[in-house]
gemmi code that builds the backbone of each chain (N, CA, C; Angstrom):
import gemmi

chains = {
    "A": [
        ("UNK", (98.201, 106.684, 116.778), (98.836, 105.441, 117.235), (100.330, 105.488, 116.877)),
        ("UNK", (100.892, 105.541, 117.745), (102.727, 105.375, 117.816), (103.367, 104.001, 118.432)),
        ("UNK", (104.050, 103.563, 117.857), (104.605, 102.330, 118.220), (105.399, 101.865, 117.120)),
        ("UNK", (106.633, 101.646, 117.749), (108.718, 101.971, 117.590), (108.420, 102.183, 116.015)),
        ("UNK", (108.461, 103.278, 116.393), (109.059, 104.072, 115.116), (107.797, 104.143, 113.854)),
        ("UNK", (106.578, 103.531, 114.140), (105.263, 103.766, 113.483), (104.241, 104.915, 114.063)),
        ("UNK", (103.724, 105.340, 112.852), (102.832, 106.377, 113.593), (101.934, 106.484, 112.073)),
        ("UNK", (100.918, 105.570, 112.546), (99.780, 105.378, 112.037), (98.244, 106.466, 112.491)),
        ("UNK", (97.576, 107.392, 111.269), (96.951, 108.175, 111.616), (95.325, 107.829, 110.878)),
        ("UNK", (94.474, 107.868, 111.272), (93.176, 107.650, 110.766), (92.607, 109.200, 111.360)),
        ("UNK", (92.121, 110.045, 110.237), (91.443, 111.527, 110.031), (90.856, 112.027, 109.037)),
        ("UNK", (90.065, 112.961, 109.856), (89.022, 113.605, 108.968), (89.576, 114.982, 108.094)),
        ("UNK", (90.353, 115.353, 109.431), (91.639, 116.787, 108.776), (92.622, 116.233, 107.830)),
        ("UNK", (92.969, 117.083, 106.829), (94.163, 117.436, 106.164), (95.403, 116.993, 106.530)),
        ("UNK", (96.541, 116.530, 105.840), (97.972, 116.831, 106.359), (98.824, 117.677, 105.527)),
        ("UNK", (99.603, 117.832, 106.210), (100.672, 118.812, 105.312), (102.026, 118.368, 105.328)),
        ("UNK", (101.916, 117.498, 103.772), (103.449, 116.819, 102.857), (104.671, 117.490, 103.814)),
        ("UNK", (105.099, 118.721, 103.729), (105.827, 118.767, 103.811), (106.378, 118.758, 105.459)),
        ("UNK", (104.990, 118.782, 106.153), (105.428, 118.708, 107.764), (105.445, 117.089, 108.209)),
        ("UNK", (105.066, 116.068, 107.646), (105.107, 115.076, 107.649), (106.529, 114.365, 107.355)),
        ("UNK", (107.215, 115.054, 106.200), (108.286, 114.460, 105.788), (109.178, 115.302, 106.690)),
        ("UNK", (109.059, 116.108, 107.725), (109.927, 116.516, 108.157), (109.881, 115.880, 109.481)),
        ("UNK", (108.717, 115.063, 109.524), (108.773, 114.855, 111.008), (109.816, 112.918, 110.994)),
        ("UNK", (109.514, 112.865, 109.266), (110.454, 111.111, 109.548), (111.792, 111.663, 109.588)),
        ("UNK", (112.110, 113.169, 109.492), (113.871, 113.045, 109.021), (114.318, 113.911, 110.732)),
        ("UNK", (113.048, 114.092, 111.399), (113.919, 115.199, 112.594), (114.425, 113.880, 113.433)),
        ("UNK", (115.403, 114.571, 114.115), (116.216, 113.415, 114.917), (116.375, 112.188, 114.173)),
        ("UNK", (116.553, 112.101, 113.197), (117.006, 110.883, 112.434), (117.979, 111.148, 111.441)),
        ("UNK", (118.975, 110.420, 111.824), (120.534, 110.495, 110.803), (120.900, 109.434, 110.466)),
        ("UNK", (120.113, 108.581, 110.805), (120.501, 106.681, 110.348), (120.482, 106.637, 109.409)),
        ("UNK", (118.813, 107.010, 108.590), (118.261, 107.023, 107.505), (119.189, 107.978, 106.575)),
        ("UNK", (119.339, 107.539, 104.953), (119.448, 108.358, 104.290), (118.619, 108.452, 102.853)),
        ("UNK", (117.516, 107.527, 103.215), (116.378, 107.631, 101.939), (115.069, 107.559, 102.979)),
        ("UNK", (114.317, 108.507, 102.336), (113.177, 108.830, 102.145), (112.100, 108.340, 101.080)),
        ("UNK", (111.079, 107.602, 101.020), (110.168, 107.380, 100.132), (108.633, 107.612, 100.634)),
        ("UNK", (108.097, 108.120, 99.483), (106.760, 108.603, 99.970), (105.705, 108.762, 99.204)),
        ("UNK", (104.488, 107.940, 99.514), (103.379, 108.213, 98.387), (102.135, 109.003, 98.955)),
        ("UNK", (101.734, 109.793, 97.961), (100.167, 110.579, 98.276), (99.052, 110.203, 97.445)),
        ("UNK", (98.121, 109.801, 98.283), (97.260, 109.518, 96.961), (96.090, 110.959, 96.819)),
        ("UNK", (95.796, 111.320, 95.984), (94.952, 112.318, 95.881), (93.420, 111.932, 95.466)),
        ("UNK", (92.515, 112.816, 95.468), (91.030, 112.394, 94.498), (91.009, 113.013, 93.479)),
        ("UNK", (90.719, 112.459, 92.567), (90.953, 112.432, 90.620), (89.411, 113.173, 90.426)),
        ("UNK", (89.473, 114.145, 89.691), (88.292, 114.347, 88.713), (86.729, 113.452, 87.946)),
        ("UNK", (88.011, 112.114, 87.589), (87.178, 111.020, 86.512), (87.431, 109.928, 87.210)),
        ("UNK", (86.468, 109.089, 86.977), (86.982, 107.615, 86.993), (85.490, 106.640, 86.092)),
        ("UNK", (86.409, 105.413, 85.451), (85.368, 105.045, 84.474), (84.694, 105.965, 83.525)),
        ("UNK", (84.687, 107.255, 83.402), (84.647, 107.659, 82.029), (83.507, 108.634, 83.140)),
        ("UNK", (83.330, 108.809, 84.203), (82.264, 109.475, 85.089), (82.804, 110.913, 85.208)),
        ("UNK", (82.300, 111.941, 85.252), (83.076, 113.225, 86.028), (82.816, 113.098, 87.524)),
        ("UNK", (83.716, 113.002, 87.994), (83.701, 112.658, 89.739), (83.664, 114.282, 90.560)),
        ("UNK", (83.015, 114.843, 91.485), (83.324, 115.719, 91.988), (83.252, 115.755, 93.647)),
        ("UNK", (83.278, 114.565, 94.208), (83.940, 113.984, 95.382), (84.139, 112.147, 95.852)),
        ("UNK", (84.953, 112.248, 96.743), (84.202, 110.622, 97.512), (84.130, 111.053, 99.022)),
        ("UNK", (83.752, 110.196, 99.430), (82.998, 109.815, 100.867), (84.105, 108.729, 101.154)),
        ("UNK", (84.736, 108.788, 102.396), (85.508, 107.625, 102.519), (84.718, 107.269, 104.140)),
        ("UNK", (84.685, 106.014, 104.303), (83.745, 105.312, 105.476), (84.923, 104.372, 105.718)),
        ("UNK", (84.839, 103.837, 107.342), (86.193, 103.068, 108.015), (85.525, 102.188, 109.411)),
        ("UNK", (86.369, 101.539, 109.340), (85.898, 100.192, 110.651), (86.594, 101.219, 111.478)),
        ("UNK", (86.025, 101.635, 112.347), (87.175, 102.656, 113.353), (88.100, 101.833, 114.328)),
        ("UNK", (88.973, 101.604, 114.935), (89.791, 100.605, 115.771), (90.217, 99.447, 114.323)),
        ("UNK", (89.478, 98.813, 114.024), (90.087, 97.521, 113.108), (90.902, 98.065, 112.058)),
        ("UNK", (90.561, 99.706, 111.290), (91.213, 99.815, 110.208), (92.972, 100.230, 110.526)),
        ("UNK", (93.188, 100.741, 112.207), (94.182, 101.225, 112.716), (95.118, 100.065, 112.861)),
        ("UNK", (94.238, 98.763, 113.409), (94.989, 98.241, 113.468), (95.477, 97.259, 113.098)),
        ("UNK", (94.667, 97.421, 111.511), (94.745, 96.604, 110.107), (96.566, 97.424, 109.585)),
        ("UNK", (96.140, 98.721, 109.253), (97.939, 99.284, 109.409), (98.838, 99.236, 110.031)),
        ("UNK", (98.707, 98.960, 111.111), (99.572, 99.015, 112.346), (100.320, 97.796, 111.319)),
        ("UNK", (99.268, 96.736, 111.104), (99.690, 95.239, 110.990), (100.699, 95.102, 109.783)),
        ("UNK", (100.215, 96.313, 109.038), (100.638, 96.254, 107.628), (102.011, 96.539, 107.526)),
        ("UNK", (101.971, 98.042, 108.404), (103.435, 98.243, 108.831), (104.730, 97.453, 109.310)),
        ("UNK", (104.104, 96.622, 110.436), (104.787, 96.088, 111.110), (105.525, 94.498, 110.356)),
        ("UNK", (104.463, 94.279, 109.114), (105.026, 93.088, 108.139), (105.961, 94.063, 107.199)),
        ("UNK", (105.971, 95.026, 106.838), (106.934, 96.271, 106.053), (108.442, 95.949, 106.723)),
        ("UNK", (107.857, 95.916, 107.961), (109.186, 96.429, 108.763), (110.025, 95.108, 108.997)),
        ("UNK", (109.380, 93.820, 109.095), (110.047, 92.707, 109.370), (110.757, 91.858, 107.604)),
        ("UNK", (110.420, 92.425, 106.784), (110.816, 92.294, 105.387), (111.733, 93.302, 105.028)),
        ("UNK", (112.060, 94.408, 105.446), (113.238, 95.149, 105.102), (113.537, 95.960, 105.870)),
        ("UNK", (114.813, 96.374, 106.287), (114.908, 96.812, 107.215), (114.946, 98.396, 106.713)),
        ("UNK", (113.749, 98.892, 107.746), (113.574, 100.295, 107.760), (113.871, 101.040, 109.365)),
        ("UNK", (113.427, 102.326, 109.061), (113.519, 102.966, 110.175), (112.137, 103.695, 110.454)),
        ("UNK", (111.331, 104.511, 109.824), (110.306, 104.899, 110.263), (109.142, 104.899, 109.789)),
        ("UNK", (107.765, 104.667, 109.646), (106.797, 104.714, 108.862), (105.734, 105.373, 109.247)),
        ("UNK", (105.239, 105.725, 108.270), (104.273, 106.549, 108.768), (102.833, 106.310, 107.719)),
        ("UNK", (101.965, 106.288, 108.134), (100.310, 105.897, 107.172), (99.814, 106.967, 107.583)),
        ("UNK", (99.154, 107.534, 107.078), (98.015, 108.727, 107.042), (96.633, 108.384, 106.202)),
        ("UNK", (95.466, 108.330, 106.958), (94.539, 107.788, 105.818), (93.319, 108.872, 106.297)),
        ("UNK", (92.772, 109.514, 105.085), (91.566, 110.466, 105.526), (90.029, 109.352, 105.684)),
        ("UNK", (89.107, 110.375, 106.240), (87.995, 109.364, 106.268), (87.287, 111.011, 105.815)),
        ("UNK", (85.620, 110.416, 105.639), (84.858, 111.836, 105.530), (85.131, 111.985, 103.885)),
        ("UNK", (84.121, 112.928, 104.049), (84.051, 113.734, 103.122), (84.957, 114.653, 102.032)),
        ("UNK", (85.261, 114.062, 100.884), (86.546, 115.190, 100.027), (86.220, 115.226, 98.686)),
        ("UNK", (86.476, 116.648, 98.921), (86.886, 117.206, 97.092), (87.811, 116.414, 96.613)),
        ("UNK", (87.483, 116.978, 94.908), (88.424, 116.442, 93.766), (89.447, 117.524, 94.257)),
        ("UNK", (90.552, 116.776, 94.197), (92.103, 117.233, 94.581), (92.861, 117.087, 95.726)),
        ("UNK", (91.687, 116.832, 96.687), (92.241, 116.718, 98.090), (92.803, 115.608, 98.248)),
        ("UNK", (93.615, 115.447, 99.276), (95.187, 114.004, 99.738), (93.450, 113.691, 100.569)),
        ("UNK", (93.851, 112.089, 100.072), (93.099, 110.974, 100.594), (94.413, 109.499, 102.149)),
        ("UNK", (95.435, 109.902, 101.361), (96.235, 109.356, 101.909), (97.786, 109.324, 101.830)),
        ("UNK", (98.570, 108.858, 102.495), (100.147, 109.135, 102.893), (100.991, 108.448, 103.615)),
        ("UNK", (101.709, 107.956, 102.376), (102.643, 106.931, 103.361), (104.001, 107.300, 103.210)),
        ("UNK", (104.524, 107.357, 104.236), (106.467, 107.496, 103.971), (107.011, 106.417, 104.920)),
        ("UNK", (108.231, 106.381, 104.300), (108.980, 105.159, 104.463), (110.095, 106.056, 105.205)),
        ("UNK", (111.234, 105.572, 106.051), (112.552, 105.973, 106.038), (113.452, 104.515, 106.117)),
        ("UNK", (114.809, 104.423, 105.067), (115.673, 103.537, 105.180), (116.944, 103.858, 105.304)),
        ("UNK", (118.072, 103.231, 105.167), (119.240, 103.693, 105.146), (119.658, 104.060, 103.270)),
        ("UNK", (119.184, 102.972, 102.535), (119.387, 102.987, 101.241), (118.042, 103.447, 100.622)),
        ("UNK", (117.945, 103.471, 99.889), (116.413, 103.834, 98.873), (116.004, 103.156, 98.333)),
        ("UNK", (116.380, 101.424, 98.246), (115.932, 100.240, 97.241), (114.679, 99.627, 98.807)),
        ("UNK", (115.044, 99.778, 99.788), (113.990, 99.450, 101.076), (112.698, 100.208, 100.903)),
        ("UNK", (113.447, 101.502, 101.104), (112.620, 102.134, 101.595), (110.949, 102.304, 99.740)),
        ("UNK", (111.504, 102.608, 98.933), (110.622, 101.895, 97.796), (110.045, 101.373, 97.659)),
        ("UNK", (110.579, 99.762, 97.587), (109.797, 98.827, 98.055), (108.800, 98.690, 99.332)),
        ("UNK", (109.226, 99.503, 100.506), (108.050, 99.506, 101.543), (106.777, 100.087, 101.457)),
        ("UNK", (107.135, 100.595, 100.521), (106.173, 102.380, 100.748), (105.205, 101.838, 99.518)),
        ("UNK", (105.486, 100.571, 98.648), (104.742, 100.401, 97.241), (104.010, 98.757, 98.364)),
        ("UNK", (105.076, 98.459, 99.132), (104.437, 97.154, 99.457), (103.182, 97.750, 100.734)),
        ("UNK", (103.436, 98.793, 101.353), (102.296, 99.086, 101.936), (100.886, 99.633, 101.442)),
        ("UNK", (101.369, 100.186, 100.629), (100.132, 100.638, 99.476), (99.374, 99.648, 98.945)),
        ("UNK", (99.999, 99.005, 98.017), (99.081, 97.583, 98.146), (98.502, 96.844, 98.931)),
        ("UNK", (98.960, 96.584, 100.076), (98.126, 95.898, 101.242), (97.266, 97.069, 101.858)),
        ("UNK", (97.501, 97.865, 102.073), (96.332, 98.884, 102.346), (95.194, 98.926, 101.274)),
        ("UNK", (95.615, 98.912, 100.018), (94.007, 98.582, 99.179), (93.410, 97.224, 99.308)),
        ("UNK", (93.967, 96.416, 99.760), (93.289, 95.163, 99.742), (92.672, 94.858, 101.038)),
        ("UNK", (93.483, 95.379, 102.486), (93.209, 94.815, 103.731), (92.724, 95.926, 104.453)),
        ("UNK", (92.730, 96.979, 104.127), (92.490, 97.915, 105.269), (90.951, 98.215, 105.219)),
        ("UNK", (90.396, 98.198, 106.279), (88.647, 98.833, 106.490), (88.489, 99.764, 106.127)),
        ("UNK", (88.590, 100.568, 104.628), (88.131, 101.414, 104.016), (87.080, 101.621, 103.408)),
        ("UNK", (86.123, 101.800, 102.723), (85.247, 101.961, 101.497), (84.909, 103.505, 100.796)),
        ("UNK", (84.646, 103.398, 99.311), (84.477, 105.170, 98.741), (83.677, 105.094, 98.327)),
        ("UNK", (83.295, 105.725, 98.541), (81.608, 106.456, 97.905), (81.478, 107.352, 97.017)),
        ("UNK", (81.779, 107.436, 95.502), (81.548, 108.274, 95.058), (80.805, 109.072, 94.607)),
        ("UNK", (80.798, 110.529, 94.341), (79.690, 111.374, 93.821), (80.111, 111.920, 92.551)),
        ("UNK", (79.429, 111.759, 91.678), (79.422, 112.387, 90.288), (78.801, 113.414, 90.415)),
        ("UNK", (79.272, 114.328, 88.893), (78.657, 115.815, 88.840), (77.580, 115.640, 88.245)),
        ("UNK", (76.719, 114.607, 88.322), (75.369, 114.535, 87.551), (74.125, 113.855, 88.901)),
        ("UNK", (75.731, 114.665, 90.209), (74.447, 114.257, 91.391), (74.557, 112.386, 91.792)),
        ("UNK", (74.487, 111.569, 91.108), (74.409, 110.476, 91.295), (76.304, 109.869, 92.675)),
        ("UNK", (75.535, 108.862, 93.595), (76.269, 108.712, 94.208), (76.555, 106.995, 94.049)),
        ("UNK", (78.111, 106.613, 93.909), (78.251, 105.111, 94.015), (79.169, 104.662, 94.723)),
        ("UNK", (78.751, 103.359, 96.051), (80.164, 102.744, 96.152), (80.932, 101.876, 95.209)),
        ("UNK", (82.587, 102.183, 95.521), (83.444, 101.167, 94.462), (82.953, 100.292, 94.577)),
        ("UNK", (83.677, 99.192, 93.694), (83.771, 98.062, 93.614), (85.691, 97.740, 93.553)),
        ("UNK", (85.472, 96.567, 94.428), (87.209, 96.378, 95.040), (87.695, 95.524, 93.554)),
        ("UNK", (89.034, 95.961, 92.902), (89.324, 95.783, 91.619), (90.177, 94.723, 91.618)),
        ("UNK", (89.954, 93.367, 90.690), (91.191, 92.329, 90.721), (92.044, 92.883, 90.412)),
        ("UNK", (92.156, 93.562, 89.681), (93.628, 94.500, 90.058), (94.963, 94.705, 90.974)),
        ("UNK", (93.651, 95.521, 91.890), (94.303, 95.091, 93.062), (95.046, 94.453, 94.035)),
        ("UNK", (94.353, 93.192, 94.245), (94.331, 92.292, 94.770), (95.727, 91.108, 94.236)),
        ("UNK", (95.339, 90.923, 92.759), (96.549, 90.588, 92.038), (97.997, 91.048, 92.566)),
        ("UNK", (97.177, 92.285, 92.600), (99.028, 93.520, 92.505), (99.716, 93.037, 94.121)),
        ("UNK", (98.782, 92.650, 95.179), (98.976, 92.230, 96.503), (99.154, 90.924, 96.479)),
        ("UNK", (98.704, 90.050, 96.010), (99.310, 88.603, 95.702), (100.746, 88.846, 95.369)),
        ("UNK", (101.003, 89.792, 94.312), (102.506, 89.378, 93.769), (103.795, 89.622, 94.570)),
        ("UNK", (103.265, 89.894, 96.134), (104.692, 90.069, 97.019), (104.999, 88.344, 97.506)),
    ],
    "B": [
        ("UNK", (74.768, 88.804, 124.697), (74.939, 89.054, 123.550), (75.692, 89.208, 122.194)),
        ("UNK", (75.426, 89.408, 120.861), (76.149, 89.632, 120.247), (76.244, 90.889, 119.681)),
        ("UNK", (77.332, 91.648, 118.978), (77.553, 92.875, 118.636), (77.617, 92.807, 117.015)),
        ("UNK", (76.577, 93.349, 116.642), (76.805, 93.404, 114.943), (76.663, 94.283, 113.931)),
        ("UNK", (77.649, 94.754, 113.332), (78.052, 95.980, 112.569), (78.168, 95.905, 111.230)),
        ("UNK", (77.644, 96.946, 110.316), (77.700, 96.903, 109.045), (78.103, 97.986, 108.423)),
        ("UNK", (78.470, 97.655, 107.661), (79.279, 99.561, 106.465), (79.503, 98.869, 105.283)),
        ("UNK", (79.194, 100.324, 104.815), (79.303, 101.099, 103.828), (77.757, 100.653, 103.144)),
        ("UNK", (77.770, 99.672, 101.363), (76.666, 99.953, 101.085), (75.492, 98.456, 101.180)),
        ("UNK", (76.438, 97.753, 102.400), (75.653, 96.696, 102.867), (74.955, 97.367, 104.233)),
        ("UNK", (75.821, 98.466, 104.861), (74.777, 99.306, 105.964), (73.538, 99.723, 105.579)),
        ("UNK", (73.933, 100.819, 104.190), (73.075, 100.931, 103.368), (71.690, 100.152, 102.906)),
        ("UNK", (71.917, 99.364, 102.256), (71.170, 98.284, 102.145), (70.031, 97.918, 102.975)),
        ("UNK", (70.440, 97.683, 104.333), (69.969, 97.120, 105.340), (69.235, 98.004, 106.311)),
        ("UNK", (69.751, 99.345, 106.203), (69.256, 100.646, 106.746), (69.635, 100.307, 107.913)),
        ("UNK", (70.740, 100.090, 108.463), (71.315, 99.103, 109.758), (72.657, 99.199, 110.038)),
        ("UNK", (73.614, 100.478, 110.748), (74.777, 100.108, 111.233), (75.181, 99.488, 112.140)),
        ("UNK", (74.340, 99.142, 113.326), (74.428, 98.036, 114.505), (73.131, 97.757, 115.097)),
        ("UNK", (73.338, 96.655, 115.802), (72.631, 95.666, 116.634), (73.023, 94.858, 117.266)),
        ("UNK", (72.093, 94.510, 118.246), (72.676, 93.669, 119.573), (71.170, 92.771, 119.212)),
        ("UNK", (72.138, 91.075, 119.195), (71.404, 90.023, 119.721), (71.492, 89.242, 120.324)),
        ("UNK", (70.671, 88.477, 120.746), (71.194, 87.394, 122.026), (72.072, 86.461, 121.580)),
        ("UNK", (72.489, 85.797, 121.975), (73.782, 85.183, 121.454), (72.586, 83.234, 121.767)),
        ("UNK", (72.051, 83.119, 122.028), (71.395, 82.216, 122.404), (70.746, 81.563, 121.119)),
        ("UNK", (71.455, 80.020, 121.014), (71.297, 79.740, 119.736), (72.562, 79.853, 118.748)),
        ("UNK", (73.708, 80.786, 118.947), (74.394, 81.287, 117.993), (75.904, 80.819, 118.169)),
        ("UNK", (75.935, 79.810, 117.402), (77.319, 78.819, 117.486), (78.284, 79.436, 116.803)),
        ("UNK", (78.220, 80.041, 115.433), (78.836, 79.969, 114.697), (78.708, 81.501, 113.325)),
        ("UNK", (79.554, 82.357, 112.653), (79.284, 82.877, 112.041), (77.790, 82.825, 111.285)),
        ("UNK", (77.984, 81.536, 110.786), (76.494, 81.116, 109.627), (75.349, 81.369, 110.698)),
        ("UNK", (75.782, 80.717, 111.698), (73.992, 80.695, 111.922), (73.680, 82.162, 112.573)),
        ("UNK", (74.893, 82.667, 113.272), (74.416, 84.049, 112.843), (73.404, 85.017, 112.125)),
        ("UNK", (74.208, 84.776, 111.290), (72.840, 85.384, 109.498), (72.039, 84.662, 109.394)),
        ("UNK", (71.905, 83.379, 110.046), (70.600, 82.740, 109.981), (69.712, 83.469, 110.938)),
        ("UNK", (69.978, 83.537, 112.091), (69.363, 84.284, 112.882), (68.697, 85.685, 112.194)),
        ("UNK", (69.785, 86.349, 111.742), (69.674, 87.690, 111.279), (68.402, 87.611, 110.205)),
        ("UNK", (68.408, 86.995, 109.579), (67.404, 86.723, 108.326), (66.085, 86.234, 108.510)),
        ("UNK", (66.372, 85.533, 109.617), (64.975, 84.900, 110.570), (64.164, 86.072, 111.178)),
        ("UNK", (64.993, 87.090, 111.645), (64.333, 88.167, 112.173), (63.901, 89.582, 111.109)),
        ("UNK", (64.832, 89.989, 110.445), (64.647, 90.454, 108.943), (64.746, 89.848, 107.636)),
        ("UNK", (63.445, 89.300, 107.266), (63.795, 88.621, 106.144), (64.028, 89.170, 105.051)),
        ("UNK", (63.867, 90.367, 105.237), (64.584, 91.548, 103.968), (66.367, 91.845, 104.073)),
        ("UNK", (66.603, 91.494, 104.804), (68.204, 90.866, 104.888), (68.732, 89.643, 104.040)),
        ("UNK", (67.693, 89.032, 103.698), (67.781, 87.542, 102.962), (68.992, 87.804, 101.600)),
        ("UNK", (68.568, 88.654, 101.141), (69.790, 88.735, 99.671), (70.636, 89.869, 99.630)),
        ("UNK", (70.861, 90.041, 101.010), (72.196, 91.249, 101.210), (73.215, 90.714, 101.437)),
        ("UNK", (73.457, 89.287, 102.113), (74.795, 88.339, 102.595), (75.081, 87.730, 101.729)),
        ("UNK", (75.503, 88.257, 100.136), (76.058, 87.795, 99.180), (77.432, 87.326, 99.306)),
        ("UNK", (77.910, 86.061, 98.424), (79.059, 85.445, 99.067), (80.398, 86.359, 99.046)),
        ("UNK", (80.170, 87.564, 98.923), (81.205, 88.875, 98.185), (81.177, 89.671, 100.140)),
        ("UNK", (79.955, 89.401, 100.580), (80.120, 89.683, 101.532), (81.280, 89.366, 102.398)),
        ("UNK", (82.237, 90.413, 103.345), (83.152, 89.975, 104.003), (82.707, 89.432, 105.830)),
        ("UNK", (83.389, 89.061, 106.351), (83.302, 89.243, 107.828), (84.442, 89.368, 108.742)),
        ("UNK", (84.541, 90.100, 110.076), (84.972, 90.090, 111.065), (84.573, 90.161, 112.032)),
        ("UNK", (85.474, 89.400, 112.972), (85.035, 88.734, 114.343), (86.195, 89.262, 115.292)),
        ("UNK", (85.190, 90.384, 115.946), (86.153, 91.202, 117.510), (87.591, 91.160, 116.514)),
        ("UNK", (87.198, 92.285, 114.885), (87.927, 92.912, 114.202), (89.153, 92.316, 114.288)),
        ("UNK", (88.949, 90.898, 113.612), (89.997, 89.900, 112.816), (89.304, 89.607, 111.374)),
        ("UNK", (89.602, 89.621, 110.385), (89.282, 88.990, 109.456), (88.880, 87.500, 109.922)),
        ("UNK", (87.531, 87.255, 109.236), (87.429, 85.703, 109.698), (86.490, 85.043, 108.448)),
        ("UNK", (85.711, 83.906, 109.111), (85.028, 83.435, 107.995), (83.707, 83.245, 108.395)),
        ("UNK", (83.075, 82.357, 107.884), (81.459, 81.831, 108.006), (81.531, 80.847, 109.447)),
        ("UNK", (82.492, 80.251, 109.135), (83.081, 79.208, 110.069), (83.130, 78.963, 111.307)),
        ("UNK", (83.807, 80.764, 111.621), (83.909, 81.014, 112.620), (83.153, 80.643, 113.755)),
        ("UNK", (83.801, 80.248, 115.255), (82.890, 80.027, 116.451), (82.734, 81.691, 116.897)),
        ("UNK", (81.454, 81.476, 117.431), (81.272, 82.786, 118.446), (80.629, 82.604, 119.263)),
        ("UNK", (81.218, 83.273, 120.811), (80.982, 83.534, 122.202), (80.470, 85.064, 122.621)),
        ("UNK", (79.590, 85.093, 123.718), (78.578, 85.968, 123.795), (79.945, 87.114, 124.012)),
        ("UNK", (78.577, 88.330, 124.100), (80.042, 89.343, 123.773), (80.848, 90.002, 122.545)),
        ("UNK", (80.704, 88.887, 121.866), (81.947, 88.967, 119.998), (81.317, 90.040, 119.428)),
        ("UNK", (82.169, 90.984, 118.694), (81.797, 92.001, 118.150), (81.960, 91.652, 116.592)),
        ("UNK", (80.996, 91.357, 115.617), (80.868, 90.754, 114.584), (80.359, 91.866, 113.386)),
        ("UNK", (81.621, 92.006, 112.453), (81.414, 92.923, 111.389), (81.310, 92.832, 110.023)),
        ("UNK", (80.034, 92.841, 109.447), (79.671, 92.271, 107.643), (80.026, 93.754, 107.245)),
        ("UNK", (80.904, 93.231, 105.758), (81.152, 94.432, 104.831), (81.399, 93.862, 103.310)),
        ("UNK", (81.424, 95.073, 102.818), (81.864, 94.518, 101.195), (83.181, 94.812, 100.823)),
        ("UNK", (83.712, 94.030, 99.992), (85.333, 94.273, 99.943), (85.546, 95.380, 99.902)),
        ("UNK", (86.796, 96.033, 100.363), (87.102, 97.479, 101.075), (87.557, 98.069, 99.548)),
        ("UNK", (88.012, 99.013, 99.603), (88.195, 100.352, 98.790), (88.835, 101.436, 99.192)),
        ("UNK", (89.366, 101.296, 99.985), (90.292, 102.301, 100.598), (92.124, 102.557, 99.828)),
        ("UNK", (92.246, 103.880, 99.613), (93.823, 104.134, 99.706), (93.465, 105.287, 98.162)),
    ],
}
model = gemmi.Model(1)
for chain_id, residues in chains.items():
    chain = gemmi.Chain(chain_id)
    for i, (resn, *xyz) in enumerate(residues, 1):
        res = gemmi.Residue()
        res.name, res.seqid = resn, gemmi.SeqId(i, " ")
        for name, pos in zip(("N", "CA", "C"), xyz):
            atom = gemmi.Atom()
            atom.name, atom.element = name, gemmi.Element(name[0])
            atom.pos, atom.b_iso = gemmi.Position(*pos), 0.0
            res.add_atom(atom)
        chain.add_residue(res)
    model.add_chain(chain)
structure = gemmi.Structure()
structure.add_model(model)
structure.setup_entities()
């Protein structure tokens, strides 16, 4: 999904950091900050040895739960390009689960976009994880006030 | 009809990612799951109030009106990123 200057991706494949960040800076000279988060899959969580998750998705609603997310990013600071990457399926411990980059002119925008989309993506987007421990046992999360808090505070 | 979808471990649960029911009778989100529960009553203690919903993939509520057709989606708070 592309639309001005968003390009929102829901997949089962891989991306590659560094072809991604090259694709917010080609033909773009407006921008002169870049911001960008990856989230990866961790080993542990809660004191568990984790050795994958399962990520499951509203297909259509979660696209265009980001789209939405983006597009409130974009009307709060002025950016230039964004980009969401979110895996679904099946992943190892270590593998990129997700990817967001920002492009601004300054780097105090583009920061703030890339932390304010992250948060609304854990709270709003049609995701869920399934995890598997190395003792075989499989669990879905549970969505963390944490969270949610951390998305209230914009 | 109506269109009704479930994920993750309320799919689970229910052993149920979709179904189609008649919409006949069905005013409103609630009576929805009333319906639903009327027909599986082993559904009865899966629509915990933690349960979410969407309606033709808007966030919505219990509240909600629905017209034949609506594509209506129960989940548990998401977990994604």
């Amino acid at each position: 999904m592309t639309n001005d200057n968003i390009v929102i991706k829901v997949q089962q494949q891989d991306f590659d950091l560094g072809a991604e960040m090259n694709k917010l800076h080609q033909n773009n000279v407006d921008d002169g900050a870049t911001a960008t988060f990856c989230g990866r899959v961790r080993n542990n969580n809660l004191e568990q040895d984790v050795i994958g998750l399962y990520l499951e998705h509203y297909p259509q609603m979660t696209e265009k739960q980001l789209l939405q997310i983006a597009q409130q990013a974009k009307s709060k600071w002025h950016l230039g390009r964004v980009c969401i990457i979110h895996r679904i399926g099946m992943l190892n411990v270590g593998e990129q689960i997700v990817f967001v980059g920002v492009t601004s002119k300054h780097r105090q925008s583009a920061f703030m976009a890339c932390e304010f989309i992250m948060d609304f993506l854990k709270v709003k987007a049609t995701f869920w994880k399934k995890e598997v421990h190395a003792n075989g046992q499989k669990l879905w999360l549970d969505a963390k006030q944490s969270d949610q808090n951390k998305a209230n505070s914009w | 009809m109506i269109n009704v979808l479930f994920f993750a471990s309320l799919r689970e649960q229910l052993g149920s990612e979709k179904l189609e029911l008649s919409s006949d009778g069905i005013t409103d989100v609630q009576s929805l799951l009333s319906a639903l529960t009327k027909l599986h009553p082993n559904y009865n203690n899966a629509f915990n109030q933690s349960i979410l919903v969407a309606v033709n993939q808007e966030m919505s509520t219990r509240e909600q009106t629905l017209k034949p057709g609506d594509e209506v989606a129960f989940f548990p708070p998401v977990t994604g990123g």
